[in-house]
N, CA, C and O of each residue as an XYZ file, in Angstrom:
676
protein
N       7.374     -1.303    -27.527
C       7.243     -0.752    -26.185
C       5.859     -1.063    -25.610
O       5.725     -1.758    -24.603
N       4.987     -0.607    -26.180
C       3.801     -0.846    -25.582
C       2.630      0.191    -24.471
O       3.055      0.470    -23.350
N       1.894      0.451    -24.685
C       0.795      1.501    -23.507
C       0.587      0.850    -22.726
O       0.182     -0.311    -22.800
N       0.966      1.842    -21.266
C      -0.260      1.161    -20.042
C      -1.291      1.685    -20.003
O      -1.573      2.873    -20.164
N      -2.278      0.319    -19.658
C      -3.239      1.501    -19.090
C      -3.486      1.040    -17.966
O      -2.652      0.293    -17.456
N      -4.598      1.331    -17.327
C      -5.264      0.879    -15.966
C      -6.433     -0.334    -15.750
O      -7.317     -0.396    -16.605
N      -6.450     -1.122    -14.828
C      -7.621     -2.279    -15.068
C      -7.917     -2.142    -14.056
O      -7.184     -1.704    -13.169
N      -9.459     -2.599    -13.888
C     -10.505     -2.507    -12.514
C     -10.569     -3.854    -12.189
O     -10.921     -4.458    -13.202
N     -10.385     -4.666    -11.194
C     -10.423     -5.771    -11.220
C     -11.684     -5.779     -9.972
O     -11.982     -4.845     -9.228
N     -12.383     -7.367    -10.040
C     -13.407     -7.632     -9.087
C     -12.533     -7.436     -7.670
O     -11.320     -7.283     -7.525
N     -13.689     -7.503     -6.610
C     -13.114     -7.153     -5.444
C     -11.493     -8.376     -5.085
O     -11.166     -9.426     -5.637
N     -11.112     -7.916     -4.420
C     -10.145     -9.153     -3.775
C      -9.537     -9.940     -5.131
O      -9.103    -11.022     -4.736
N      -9.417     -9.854     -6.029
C      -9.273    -10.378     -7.585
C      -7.935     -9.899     -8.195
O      -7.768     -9.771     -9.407
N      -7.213     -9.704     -7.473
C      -6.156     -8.546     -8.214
C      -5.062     -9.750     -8.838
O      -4.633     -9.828     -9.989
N      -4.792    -10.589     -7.742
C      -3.725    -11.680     -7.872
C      -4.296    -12.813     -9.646
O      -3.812    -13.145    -10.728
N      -5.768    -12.990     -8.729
C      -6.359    -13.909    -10.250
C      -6.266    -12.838    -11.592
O      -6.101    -13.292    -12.724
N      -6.365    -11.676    -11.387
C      -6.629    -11.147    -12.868
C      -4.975    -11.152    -13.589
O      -4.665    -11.500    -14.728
N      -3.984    -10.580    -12.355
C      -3.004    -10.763    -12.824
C      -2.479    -12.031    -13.680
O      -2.102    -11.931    -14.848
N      -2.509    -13.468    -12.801
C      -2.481    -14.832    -13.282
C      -2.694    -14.819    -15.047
O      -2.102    -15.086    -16.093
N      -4.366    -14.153    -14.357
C      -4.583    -14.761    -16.085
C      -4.415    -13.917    -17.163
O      -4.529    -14.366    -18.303
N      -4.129    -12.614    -16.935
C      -3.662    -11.883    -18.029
C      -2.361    -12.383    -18.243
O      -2.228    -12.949    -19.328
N      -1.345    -12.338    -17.506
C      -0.131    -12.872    -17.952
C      -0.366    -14.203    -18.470
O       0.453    -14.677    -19.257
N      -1.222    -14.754    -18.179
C      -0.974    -16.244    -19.116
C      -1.639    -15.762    -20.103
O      -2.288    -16.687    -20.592
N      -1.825    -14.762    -20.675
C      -2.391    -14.363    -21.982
C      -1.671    -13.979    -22.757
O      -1.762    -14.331    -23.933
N      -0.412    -12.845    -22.168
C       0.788    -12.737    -22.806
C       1.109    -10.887    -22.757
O       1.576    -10.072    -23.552
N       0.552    -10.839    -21.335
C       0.287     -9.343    -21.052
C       1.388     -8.743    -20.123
O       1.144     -8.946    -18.934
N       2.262     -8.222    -20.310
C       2.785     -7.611    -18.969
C       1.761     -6.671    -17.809
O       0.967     -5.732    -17.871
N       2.208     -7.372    -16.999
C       1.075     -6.901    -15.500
C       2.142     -6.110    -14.754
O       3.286     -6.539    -14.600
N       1.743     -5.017    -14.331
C       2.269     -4.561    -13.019
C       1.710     -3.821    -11.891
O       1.340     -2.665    -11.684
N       1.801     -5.126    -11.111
C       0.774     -4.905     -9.958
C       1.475     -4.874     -8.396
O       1.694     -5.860     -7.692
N       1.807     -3.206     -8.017
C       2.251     -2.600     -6.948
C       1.689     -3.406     -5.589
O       0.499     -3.702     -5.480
N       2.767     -3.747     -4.488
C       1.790     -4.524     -3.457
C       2.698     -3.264     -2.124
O       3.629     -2.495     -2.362
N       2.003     -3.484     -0.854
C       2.996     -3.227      0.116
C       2.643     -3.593      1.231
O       1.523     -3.757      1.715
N       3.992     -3.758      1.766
C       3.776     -4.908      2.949
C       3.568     -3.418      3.917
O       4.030     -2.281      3.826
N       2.568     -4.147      4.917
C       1.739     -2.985      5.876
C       1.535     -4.227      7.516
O       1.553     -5.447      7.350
N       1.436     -3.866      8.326
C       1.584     -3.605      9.112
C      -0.298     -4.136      9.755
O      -1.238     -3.341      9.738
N      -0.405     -5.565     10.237
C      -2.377     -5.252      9.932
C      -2.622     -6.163     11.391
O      -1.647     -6.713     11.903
N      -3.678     -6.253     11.875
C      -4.138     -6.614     12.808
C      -4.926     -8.518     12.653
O      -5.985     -8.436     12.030
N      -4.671     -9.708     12.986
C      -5.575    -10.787     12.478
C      -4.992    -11.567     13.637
O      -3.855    -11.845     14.020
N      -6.527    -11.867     14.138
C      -6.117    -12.659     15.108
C      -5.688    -12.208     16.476
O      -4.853    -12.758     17.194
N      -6.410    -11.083     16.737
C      -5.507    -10.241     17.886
C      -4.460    -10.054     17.986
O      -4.261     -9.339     18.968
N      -3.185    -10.432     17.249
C      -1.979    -10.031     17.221
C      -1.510     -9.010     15.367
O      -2.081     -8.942     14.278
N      -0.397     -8.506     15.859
C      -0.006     -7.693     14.706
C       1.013     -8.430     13.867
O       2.085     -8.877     14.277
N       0.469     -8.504     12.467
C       1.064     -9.246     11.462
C       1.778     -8.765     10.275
O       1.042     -8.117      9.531
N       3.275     -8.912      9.777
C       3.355     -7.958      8.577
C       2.239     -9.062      7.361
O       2.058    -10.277      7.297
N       1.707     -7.890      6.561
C       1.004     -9.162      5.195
C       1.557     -8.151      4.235
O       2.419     -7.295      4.434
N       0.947     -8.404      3.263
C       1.356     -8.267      1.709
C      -0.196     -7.544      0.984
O      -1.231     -8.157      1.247
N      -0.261     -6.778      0.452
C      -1.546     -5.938      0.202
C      -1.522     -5.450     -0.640
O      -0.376     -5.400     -1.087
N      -2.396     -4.864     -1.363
C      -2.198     -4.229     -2.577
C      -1.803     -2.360     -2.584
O      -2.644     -1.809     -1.873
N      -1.061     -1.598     -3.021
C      -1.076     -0.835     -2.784
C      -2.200     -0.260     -3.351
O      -2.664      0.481     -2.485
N      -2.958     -0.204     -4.457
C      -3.878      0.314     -5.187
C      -5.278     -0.687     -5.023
O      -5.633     -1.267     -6.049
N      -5.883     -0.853     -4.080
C      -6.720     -2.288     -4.101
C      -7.848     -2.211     -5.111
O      -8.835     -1.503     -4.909
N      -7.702     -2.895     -6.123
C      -8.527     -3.390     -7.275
C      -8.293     -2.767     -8.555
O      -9.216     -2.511     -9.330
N      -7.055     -2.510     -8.801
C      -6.748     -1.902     -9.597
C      -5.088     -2.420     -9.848
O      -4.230     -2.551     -8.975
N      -4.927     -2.701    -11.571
C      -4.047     -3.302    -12.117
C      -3.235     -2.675    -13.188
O      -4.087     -2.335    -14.009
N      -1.810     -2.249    -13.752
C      -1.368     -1.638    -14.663
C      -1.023     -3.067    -15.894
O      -0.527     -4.161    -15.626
N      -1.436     -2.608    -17.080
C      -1.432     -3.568    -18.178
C      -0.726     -3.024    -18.837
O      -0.711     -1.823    -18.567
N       0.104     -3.378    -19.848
C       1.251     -3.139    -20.602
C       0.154     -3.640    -21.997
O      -0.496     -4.673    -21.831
N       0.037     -3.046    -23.022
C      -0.343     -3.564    -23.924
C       0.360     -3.265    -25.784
O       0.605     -2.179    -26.309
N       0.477     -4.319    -26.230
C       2.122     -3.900    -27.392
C       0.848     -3.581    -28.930
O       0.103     -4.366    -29.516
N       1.100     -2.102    -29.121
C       0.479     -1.900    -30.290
C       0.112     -2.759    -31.249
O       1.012     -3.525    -30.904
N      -0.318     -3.251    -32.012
C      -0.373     -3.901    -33.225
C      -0.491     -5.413    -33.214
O      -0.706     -6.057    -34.241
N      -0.315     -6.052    -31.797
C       0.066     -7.282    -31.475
C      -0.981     -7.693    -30.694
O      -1.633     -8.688    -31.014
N      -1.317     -6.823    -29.349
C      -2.538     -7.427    -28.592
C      -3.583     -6.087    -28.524
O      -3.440     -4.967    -29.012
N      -4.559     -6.591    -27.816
C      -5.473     -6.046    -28.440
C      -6.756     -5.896    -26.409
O      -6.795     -6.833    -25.611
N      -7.266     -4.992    -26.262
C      -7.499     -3.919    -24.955
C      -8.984     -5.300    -24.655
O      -9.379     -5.642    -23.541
N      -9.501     -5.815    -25.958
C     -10.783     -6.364    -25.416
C     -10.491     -7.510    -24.360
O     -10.945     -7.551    -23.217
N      -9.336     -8.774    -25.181
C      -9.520     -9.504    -24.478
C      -9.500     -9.297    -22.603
O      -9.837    -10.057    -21.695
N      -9.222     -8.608    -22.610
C      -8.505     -7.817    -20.674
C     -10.313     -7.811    -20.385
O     -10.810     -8.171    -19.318
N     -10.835     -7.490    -21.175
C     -12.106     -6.970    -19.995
C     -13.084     -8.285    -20.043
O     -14.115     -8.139    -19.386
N     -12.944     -9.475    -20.672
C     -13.638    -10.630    -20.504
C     -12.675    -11.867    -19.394
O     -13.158    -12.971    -19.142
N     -11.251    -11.404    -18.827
C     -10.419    -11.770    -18.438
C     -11.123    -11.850    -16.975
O     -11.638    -10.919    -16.356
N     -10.979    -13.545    -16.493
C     -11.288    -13.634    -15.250
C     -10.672    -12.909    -13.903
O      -9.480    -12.997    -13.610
N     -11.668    -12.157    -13.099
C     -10.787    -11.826    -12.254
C     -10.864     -9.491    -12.524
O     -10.715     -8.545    -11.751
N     -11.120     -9.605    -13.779
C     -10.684     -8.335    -14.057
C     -12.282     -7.760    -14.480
O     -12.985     -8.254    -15.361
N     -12.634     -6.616    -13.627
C     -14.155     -5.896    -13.864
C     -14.201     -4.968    -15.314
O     -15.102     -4.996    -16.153
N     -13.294     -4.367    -15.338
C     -13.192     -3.850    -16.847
C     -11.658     -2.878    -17.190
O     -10.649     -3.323    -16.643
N     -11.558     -2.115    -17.711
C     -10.575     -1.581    -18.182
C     -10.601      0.103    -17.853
O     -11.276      0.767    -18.639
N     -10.158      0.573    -17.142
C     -10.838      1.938    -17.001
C     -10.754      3.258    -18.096
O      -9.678      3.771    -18.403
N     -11.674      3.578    -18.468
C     -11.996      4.638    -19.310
C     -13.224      5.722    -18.986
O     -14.246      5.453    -18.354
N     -12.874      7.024    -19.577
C     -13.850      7.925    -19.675
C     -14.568      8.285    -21.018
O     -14.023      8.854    -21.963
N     -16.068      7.809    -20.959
C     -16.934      7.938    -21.573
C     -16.132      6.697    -22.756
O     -15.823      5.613    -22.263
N     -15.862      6.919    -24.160
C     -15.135      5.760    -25.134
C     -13.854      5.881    -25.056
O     -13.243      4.945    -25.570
N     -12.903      7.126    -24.357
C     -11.750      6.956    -24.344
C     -11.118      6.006    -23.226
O     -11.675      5.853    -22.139
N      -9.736      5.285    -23.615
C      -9.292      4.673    -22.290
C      -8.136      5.212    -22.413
O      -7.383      4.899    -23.335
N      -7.758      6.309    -21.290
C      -6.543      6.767    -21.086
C      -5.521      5.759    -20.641
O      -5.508      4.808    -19.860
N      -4.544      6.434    -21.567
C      -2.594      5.776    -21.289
C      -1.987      6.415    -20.137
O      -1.635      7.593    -20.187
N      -1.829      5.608    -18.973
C      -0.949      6.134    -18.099
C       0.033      5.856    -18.205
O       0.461      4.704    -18.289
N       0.995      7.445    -18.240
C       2.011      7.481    -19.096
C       3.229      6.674    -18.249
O       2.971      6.631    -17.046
N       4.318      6.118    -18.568
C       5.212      5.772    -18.670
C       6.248      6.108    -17.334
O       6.853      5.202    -16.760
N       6.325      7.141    -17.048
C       6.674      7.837    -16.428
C       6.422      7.296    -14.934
O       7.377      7.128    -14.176
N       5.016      7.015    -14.517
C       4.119      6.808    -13.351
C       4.771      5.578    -13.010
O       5.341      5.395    -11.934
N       4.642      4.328    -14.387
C       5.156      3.218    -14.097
C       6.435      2.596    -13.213
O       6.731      1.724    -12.396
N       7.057      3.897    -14.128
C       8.914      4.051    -13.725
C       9.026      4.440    -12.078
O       9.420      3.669    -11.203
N       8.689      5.487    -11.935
C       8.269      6.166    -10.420
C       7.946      5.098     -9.267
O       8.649      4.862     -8.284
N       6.722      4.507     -9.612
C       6.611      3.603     -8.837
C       7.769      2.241     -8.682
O       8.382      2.136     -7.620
N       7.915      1.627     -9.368
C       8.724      0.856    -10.198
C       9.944      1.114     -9.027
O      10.444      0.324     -8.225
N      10.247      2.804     -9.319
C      11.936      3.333     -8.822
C      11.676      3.011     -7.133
O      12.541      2.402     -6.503
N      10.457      3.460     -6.498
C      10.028      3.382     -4.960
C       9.828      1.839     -4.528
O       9.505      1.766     -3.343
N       9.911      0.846     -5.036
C       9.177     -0.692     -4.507
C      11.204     -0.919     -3.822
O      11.954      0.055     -3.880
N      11.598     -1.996     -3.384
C      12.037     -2.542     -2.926
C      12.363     -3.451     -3.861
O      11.696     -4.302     -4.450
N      14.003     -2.996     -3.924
C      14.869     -3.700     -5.815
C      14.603     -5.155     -5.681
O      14.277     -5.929     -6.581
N      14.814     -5.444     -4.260
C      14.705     -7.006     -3.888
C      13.331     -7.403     -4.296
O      13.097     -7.859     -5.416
N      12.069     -7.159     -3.024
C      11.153     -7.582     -3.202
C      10.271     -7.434     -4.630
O       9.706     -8.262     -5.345
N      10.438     -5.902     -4.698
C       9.393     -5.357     -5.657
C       8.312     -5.404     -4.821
O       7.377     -6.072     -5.262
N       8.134     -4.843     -3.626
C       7.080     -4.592     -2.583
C       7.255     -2.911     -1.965
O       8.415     -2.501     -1.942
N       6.486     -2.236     -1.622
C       6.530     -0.919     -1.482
C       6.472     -1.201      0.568
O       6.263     -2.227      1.215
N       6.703     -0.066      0.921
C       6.723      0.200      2.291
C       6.715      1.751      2.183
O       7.256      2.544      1.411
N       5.717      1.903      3.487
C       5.347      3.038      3.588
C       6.422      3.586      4.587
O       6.904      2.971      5.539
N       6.781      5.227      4.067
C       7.887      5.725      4.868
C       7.698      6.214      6.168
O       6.917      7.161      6.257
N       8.194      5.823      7.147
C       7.731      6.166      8.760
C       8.051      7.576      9.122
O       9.140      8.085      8.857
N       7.222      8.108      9.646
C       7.366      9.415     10.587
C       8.733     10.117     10.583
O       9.547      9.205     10.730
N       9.157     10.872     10.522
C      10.690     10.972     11.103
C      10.267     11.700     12.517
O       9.859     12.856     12.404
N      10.325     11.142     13.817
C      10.332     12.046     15.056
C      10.965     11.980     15.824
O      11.055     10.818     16.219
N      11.727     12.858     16.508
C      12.703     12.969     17.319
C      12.718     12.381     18.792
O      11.521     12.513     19.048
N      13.236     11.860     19.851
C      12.986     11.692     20.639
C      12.471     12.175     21.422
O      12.673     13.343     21.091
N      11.717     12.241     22.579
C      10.717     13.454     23.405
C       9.895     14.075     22.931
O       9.226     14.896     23.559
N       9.732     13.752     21.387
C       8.587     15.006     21.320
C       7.135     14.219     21.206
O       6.970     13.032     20.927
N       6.196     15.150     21.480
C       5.042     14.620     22.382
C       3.896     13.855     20.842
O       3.773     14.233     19.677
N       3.331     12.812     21.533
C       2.338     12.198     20.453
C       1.332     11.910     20.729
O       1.710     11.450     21.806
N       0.408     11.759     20.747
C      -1.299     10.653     20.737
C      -1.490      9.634     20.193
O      -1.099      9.592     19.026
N      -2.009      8.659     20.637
C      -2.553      7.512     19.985
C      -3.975      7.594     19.700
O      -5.034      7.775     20.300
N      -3.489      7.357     18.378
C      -5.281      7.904     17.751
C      -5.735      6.248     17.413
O      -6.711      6.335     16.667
N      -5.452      4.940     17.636
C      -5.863      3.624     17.701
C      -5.641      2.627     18.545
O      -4.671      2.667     19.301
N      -6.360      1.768     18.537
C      -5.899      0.960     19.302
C      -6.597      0.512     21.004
O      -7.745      0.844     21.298
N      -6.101      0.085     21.540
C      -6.270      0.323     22.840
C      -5.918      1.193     23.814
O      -6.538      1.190     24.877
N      -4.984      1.965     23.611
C      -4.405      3.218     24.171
C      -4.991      4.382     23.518
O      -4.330      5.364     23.853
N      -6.113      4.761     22.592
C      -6.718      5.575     21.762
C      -6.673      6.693     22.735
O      -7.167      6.714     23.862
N      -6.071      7.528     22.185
C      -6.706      9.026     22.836
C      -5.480      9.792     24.019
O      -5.233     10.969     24.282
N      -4.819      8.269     24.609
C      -4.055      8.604     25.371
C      -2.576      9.249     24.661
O      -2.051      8.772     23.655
N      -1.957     10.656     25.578
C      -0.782     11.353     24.677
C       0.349     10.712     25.537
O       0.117     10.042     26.544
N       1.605     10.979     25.046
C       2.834     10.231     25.323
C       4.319     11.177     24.930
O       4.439     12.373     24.662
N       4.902     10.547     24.987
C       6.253     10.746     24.249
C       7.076      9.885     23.013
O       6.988      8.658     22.986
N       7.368     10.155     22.644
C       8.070      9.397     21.342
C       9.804      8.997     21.656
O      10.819      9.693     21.654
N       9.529      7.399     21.939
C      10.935      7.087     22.502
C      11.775      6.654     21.302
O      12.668      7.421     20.942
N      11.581      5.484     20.633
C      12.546      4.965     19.241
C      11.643      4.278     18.524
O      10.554      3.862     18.918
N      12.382      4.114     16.898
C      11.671      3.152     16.002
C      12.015      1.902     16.479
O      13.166      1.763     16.893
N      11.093      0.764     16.512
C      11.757     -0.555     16.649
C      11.705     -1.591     15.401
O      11.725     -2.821     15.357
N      11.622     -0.452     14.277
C      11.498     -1.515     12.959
C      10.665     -0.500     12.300
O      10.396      0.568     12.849
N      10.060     -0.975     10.576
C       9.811      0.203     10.169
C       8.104      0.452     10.600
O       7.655      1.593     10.707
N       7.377     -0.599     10.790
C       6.203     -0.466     11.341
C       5.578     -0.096     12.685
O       4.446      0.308     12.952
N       6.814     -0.390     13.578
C       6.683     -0.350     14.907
C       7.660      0.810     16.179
O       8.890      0.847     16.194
N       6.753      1.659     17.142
C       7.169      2.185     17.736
C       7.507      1.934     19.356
O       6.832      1.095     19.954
N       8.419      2.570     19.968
C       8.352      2.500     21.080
C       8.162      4.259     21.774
O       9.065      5.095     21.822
N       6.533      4.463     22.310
C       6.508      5.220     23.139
C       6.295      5.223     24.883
O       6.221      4.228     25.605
N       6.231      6.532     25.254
C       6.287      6.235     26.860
C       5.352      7.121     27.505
O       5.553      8.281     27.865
N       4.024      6.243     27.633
C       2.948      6.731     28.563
C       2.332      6.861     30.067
O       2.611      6.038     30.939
N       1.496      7.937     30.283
C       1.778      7.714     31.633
C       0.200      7.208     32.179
O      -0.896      7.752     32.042
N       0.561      6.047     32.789
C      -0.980      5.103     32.823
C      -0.574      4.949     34.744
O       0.398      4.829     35.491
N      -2.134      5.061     34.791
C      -1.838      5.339     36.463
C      -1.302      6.039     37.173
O      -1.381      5.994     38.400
N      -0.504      7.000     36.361
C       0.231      8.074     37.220
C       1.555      7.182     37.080
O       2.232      7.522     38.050
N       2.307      6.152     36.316
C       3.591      5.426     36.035
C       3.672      5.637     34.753
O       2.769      5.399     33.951
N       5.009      6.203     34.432
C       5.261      6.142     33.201
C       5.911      4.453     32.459
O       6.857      3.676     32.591
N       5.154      4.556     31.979
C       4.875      3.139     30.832
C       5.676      2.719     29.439
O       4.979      3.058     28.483
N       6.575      2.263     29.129
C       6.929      1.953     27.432
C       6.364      1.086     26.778
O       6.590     -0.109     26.963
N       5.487      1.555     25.851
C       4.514      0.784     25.036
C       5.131      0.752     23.857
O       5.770      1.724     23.455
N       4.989     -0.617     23.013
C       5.274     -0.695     21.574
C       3.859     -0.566     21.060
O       2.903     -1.201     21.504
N       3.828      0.134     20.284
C       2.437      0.016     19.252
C       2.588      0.397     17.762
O       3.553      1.145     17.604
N       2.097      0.181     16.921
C       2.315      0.378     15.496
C       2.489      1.480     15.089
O       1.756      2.267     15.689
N       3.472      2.228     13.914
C       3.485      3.374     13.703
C       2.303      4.486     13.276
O       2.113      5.684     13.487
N       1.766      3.638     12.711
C       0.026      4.185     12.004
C      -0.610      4.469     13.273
O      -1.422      5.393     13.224
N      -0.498      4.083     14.049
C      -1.435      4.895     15.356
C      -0.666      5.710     16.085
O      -1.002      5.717     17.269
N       0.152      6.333     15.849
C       0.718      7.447     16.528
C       0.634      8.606     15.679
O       1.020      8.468     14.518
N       0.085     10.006     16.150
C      -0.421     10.932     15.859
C       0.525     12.183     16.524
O       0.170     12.538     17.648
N       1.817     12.953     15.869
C       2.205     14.012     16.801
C       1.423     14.532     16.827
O       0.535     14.614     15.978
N       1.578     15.358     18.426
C       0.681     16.588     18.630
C       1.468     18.264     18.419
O       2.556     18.772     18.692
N       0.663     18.531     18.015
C       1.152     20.216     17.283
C       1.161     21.327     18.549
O       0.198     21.406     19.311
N       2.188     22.058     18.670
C       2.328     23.076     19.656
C       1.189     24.158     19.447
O       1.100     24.654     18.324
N       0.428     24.509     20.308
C      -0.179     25.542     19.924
C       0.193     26.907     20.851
O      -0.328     27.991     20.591
């Protein structure tokens, strides 16, 4: 079966550490999720890490062995407290594992559930600050609300991450 544990990898390094541990003979499992990001002035889906710089290693008792991982290009060290390096248990793996996308094996973050009409803010963006209504999802990243700019009410698409309901007080 084998322990996981956890690996610290150099910045931006997650993909190389993976590479080369598996060509070592390591099971890697390294959570990504596609998000929703800004490049180039337009909005792009990419591919990201869900945990950024940080890697789950599978390692088989008796067979391999925790050092080679921390001289492994790509990978900053192995995480531990004080000489212990905790096993994250099994369980965590599965969990996550059960949430990615059977196809991809890519995670997505779960959108808002909000009803139609009920009132929101945009807390990014270019519309920052301005409140609205909540018209439909147009996909899982993207919304359609309806603001009122100039005194005209407006239907704006903007990303789900910048919409903020507002709470009745």
């Amino acid at each position: 079966m084998g322990l996981w544990y956890l690996v610290h990898t150099k910045p931006s390094a997650e993909g190389t550490a993976r590479s080369n541990l598996e060509r070592q003979g390591y099971e890697v499992y390294y959570p990504q999720l596609v998000r929703t990001v800004r490049r180039v002035g337009s909005w792009k889906e990419a591919v990201v890490p869900l945990f950024p710089r940080y890697l789950f290693v599978r390692v088989i008792q008796g067979r391999q062995s925790l050092s080679p991982i921390r001289s492994t290009l790509g990978v900053a060290n192995v995480v531990r407290f004080g000489l212990d390096y905790p096993v994250v248990p099994p369980g965590v793996i599965r969990e996550l594992k059960a949430h990615a996308d059977p196809v991809t094996g890519l995670h997505r973050l779960k959108t808002r559930s909000l009803t139609r009409g009920a009132e929101i803010k945009i807390a990014d963006g270019v519309f920052q600050g301005l409140e609205g209504l909540f018209e439909r999802h147009l996909g899982l990243d993207r919304v359609l609300v309806l603001l009122k700019v100039l005194g005209q009410s407006t239907s704006v698409d903007v990303p789900v991450d910048f919409i903020v309901p507002m709470r009745a007080t």
